[in-house]
C-alpha positions in Angstrom: 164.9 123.8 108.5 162.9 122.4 111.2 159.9 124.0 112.1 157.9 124.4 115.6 154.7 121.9 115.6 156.0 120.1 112.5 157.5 116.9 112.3 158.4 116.4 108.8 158.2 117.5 105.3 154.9 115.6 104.0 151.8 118.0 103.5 149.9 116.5 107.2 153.5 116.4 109.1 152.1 119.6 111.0 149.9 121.1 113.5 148.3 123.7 111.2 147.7 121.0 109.0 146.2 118.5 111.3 144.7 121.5 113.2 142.6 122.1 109.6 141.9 118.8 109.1 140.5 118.7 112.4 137.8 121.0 111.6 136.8 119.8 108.3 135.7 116.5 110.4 133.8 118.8 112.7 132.3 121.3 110.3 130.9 118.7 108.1 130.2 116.3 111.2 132.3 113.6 108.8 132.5 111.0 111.8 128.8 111.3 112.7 127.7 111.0 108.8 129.9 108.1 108.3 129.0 106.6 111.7 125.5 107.3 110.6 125.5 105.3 107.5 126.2 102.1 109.1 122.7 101.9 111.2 120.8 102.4 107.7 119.0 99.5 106.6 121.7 96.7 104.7 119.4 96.3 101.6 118.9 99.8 100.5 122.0 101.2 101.8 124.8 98.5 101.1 126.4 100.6 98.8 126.7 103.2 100.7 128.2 101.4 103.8 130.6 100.2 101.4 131.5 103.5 100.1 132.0 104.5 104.0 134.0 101.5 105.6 136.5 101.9 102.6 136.6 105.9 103.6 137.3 104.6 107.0 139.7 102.2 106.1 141.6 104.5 104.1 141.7 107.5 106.5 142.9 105.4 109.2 145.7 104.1 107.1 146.8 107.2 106.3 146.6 108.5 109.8 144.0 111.0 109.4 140.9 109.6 111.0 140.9 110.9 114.5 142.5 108.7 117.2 139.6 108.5 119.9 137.7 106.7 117.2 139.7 105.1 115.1 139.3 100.9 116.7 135.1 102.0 116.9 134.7 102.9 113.9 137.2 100.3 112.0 135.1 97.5 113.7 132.1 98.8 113.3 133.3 98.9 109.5 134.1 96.0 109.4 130.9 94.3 111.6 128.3 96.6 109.0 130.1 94.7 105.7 129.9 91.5 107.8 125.9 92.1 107.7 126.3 92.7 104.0 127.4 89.4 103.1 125.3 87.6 105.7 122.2 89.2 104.3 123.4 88.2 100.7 123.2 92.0 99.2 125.1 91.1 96.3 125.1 88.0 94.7 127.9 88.5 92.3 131.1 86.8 93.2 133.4 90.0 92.4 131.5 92.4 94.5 131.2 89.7 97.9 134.8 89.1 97.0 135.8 92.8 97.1 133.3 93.2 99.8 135.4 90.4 101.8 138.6 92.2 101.4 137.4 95.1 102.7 136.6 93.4 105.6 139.8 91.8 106.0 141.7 95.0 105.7 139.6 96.9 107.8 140.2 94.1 110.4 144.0 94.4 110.0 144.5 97.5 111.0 142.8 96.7 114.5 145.4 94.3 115.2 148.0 95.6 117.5 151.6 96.1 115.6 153.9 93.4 116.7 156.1 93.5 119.4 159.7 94.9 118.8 162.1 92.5 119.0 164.3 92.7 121.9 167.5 95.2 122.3 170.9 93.2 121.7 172.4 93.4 125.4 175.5 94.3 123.7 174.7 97.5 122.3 
């Protein structure tokens, strides 16, 4: 059974769905606060940049961050944990290690996908 305004089966494969999600990011401003923590200062707030890039990075994957925001606010991610390392915040290897893979990830997903291959002329 196919629905009108879904598109699948999985729970956010709907407009009611997406159309709630929606205003959770609006009610509790969720863009702004996250946007927000990454003009804080690095050393006091390192942590929680952190704690927002990788709710960025993890929305985005999932395809629930918003779309009209979703290459500002991976990059700006990505450019806030860059500040973290440069400014030496941590000094232990695990978390700058972690911290870098954050970074890389959030940088992946601002690459365009690849192009699709060409059609076979015969089909």
């Amino acid at each position: 059974l196919y629905c009108m305004g879904a598109w699948g089966i999985a729970p956010l494969e709907n407009d009611a769905a997406l159309d709630w999600l929606q205003a959770l990011f609006d009610e509790y401003g969720l863009r702004e606060q996250i946007e927000e923590a990454f003009h804080h200062d690095v050393h006091e707030y390192a942590d929680e940049m952190r704690a927002a890039a990788h709710l960025v990075r993890i929305l985005v994957k999932a395809g629930i961050w918003p779309h009209d925001s979703r290459e500002r606010l991976l990059i700006l991610a990505a450019d806030c944990l860059e500040k973290v390392l440069a400014r030496r915040v941590y000094s232990n290897a695990n978390f700058v290690a972690a911290t870098r893979r954050e970074i890389d990830a959030l940088r992946s997903l601002t690459q365009p996908s690849p192009p699709c291959p060409p059609r076979n002329s015969l089909e």
